[in-house]
C-alpha positions in Angstrom: 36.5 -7.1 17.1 34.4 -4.4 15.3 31.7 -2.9 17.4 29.2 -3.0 14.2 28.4 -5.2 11.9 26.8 -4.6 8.4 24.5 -5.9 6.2 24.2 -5.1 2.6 21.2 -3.4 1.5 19.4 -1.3 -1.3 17.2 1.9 -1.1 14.8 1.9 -3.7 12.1 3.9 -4.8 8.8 1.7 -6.0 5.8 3.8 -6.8 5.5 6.9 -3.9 7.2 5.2 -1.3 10.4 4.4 -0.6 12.1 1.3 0.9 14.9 -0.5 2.3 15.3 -3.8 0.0 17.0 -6.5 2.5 18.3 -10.1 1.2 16.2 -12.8 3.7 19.6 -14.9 3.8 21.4 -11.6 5.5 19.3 -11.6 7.9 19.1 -13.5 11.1 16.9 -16.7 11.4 14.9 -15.7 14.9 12.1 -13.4 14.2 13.3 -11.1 17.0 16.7 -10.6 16.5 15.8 -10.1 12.8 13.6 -7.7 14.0 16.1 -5.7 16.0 18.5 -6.2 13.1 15.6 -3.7 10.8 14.7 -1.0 13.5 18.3 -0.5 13.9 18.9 -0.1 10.1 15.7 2.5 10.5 17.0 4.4 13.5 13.7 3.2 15.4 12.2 3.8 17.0 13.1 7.6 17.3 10.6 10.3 15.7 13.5 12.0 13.2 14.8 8.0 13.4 18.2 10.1 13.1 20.1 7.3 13.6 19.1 5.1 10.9 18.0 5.3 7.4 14.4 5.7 7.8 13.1 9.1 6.6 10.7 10.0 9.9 7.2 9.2 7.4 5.5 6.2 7.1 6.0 6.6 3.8 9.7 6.4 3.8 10.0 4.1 6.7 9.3 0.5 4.6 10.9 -2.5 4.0 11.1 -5.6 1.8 12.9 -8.6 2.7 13.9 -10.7 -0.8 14.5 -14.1 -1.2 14.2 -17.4 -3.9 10.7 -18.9 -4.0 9.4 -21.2 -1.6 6.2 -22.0 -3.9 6.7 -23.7 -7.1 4.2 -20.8 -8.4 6.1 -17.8 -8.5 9.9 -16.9 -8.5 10.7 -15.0 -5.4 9.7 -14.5 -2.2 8.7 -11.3 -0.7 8.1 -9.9 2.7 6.9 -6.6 3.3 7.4 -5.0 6.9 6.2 -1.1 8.1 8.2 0.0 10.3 6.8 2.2 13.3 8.4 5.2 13.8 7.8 5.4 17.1 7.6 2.1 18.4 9.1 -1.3 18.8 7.7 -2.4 15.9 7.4 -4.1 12.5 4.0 -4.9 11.2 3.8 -7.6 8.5 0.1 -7.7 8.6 -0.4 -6.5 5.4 1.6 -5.4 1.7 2.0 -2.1 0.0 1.6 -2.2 -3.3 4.1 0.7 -4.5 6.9 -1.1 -2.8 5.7 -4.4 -5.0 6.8 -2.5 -7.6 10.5 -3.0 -6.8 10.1 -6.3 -6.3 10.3 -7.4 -9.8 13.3 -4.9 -11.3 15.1 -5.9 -8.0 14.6 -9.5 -8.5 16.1 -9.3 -12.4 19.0 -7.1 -11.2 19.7 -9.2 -8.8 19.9 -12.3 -10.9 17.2 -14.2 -8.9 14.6 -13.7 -12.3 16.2 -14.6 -15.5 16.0 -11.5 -17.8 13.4 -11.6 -21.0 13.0 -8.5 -23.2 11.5 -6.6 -24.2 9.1 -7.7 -21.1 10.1 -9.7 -18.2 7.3 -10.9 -16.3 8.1 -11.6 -12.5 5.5 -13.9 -10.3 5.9 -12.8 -6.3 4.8 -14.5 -3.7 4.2 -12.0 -1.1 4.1 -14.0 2.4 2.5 -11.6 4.2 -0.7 -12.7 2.2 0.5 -15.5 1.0 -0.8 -13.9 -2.5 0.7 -13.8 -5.9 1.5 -10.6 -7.6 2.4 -10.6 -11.2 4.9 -7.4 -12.6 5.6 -7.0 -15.9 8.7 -5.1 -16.2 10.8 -3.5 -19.1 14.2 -4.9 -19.4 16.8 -3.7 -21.6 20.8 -5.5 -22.0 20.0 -7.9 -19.0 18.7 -5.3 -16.3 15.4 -3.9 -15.4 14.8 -0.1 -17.6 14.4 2.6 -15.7 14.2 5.6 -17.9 10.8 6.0 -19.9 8.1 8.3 -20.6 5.4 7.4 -17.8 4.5 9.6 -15.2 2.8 9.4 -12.2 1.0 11.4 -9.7 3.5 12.4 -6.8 6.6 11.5 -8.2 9.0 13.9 -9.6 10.0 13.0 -13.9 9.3 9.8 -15.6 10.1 6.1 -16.1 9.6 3.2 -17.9 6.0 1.9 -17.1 6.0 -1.3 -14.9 2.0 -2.9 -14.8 1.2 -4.6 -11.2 -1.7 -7.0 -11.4 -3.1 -7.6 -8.1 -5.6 -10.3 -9.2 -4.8 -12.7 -7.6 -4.6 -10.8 -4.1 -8.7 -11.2 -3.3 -9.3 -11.4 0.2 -5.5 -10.9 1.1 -6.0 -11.6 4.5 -9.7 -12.7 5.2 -10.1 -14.8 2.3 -13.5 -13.1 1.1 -13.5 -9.8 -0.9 -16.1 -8.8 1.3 -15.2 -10.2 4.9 -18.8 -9.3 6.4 -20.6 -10.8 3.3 -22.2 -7.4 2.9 -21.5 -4.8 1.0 -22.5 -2.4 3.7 -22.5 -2.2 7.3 -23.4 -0.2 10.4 -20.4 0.6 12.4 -21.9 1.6 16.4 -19.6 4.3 17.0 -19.2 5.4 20.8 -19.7 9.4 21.1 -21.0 9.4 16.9 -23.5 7.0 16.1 -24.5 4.7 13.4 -22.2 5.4 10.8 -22.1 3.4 7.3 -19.0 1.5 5.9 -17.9 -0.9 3.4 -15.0 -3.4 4.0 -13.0 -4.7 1.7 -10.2 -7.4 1.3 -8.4 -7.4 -2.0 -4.2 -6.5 -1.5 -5.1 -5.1 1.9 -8.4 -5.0 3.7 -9.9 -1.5 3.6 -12.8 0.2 5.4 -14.6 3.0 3.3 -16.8 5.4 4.4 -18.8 8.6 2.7 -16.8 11.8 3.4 -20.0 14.0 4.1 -21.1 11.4 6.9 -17.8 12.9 8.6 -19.0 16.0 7.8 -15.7 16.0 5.3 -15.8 17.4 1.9 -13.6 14.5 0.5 -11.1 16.7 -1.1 -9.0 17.9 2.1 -5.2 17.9 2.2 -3.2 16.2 4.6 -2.2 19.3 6.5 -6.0 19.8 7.3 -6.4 16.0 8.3 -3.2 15.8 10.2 -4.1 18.6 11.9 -7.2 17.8 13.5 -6.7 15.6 16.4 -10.6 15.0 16.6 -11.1 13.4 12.8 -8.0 11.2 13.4 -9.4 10.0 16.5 -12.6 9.3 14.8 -10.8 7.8 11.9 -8.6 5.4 14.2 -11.5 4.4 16.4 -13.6 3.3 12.8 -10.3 1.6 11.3 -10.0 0.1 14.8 -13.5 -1.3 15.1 -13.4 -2.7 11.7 -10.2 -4.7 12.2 -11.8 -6.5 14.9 -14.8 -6.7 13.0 -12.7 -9.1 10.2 -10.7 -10.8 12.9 -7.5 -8.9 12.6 -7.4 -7.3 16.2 -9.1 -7.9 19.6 -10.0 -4.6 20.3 -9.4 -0.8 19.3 -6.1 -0.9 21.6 -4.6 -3.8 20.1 -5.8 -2.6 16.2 -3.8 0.6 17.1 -0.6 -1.4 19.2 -0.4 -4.7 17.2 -1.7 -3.9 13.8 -1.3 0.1 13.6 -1.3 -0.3 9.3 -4.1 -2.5 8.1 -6.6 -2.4 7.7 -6.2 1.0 6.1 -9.1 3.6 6.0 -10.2 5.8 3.3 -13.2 8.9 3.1 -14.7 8.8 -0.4 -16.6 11.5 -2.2 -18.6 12.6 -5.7 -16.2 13.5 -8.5 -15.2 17.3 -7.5 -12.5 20.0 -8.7 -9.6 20.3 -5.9 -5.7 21.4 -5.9 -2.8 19.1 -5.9 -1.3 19.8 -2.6 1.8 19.5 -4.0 2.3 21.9 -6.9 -1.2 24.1 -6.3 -2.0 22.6 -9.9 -6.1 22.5 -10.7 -7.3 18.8 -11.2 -10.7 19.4 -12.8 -13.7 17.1 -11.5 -14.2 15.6 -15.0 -10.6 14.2 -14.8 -11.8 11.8 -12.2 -14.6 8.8 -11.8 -14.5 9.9 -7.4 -12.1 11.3 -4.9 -11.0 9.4 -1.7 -9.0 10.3 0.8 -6.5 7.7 1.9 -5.2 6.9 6.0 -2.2 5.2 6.8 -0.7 4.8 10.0 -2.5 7.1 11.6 -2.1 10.0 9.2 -3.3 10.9 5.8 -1.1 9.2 2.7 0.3 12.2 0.7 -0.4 10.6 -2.2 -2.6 6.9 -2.6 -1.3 3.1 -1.4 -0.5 0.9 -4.7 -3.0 -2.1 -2.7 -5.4 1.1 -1.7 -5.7 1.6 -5.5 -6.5 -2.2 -6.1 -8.3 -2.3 -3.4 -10.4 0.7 -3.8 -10.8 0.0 -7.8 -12.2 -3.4 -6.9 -14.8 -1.5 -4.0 -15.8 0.9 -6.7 -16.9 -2.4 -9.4 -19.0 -3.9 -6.2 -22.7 -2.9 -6.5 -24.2 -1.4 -3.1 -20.6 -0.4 -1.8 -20.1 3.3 -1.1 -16.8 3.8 -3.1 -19.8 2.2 -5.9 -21.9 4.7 -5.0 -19.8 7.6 -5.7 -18.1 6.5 -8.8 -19.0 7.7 -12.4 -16.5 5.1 -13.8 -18.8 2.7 -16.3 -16.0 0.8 -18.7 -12.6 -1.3 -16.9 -10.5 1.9 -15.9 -11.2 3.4 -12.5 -9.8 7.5 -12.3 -9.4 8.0 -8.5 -8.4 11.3 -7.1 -6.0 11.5 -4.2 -4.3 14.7 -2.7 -1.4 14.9 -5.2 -3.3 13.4 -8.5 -4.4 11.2 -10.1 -4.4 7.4 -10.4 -5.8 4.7 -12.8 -6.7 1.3 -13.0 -7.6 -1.6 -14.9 -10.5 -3.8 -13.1 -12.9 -6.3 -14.1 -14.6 -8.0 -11.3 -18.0 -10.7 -11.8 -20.4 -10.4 -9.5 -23.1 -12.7 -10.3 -22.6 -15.3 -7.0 -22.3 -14.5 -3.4 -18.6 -13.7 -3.6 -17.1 -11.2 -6.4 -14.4 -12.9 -8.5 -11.0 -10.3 -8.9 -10.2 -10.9 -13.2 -8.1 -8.2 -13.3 -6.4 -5.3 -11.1 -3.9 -3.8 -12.8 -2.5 0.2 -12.5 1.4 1.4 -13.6 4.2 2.2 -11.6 7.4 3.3 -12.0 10.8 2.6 -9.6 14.3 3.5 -9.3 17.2 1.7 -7.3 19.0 4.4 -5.9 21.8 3.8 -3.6 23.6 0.0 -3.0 25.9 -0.3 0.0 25.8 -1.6 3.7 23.9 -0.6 6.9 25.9 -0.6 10.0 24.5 -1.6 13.0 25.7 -2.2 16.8 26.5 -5.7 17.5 
């Protein structure tokens, strides 16, 4: 008998992350052994998760889990899991929207979506949210393109352009764009004070609040966040007060244990020059409608969350919100300005009742299978 077994997998790149693509049927049955079953193909938890295929960032350290359809409204199913780094743990409370980008060239490779060209548009139910995403992918002889001309902000070269429309993801896990009803609130912060923040549910609930009420210029790198154990406290203990706020945590502890990802945090400023991190290039302040500054578990994102755009987009179409307040942005296409670039989206939202309607919420990606095989793991 072999000591390990395997299970076929896929590393892909979708968007600025990266992720290991997993077939549901490979996969055990009970939540917990499947669970075990993923940390051991990460090597977690384990900070360099050297014994896995994890790439020690939270960035690097995601999952999708594929599988047919279990609604009569889409045409795969698809589970998104973050996999600590640190700890015992997979949280599925929430979706990241570069990995949903693989979703729908994975699914036509994989023959679970029947190939149309030029455009192949894939419906996913994501069952975290139990939301539908809509890709349109390029598809040339049968199999999703990859090569193209599009470019986007963190990743090296180009590709062919695949358009996410995150629509139909409003109130993701609340079921209200705006979980509190209000467009602003006033967080009671112990050892700060009063400090204003806007919380919004479309893709992934997000809490927003103005970079110069942190006393943050809005345009800092992750180095300087990272490295400034006072900010990510206060960052935590806001992201942690607004998740029980919408019902997704008990407390601060159990926002931080249970549900360390979402809801994610972001600091938003004025439109404002500032240096890509990552090649020292100068991205002037006309180039951009605002700049935020983008948290996810418990650091700052290099780059900016495919949901965080939607999300964030939607915020900044939401009269009274502070991303609304800092945007320049009049027509459909948001510019936001994150610490390696720039990203763009589409968004109309209607906001003539008590509840905005989501019409459209749509930004490009690109993504790149790159390595098929099997992940051994101790039986």
């Amino acid at each position: 008998m072999s000591e390990q077994c395997r299970i076929r997998c896929t590393i892909l790149r979708g968007g600025t992350s990266k992720g290991i693509f997993l077939m549901a049927n490979d996969l055990a049955t009970d939540p917990q052994k499947r669970d075990r079953e993923i940390l051991s193909i990460f090597g977690s938890p384990d900070v360099r998760q050297i014994d896995g295929l994890g790439g020690a960032d939270p960035l690097t350290s995601k999952l999708a889990i594929i599988g047919p359809s279990t609604r009569p409204d889409a045409d795969v199913d698809y589970t998104f899991g973050q996999v600590s780094i640190t700890d015992y743990l997979v949280d599925y409370s929430g979706n990241c929207g570069n990995i949903s980008s693989g979703v729908g060239p994975f699914a036509i490779d994989e023959g679970l979506v029947r190939a149309v060209e030029p455009i192949t548009t894939v419906r996913i139910h994501n069952t975290n949210t139990g939301k539908i995403l809509v890709a349109e992918v390029p598809v040339k002889d049968g199999k999703a393109k990859v090569a193209g001309d599009y470019k986007i902000a963190g990743v090296p070269g180009t590709g062919a352009k695949i358009m996410m429309d995150f629509a139909g993801t409003a109130g993701s896990v609340t079921n209200k764009v705006l979980p509190t009803g209000k467009a602003i609130d006033s967080l009671d912060i112990e050892g700060f004070g009063q400090l204003d923040a806007s919380i919004v549910d479309v893709a992934n609930p997000m809490v927003f609040v103005r970079a110069k009420d942190l006393g943050l210029t809005g345009i800092e790198t992750p180095a300087e966040i990272n490295g400034n154990k006072e900010i990510l406290g206060l960052l935590e203990k806001i992201r942690g007060i607004a998740a029980t706020m919408i019902g997704m945590a008990k407390d601060e502890a159990d926002a931080l244990k249970l549900s360390p990802a979402f809801p994610m945090i972001a600091f938003v400023s004025e439109p404002q020059e500032y240096a890509d991190f990552t090649t020292g290039k100068i991205i002037p302040a006309d180039q951009v409608d605002f700049v935020s500054r983008l948290m996810f578990m418990q650091v700052m994102h290099k780059t900016y969350a495919g949901t965080g755009t939607t999300c964030t987009g939607v915020a900044a179409k939401i009269p009274g919100t502070i991303v609304y307040e800092v945007c320049r942005a009049k027509s459909s296409g948001v510019r936001i300005g994150h610490p390696a670039g720039v990203i763009d989206i589409e968004v109309e939202v209607e906001t003539k009742g008590a509840e905005p309607q989501v019409k459209r919420a749509a930004f490009g990606r690109t993504a790149r299978r790159i390595m098929d095989g099997y992940a051994y793991i101790l039986e």
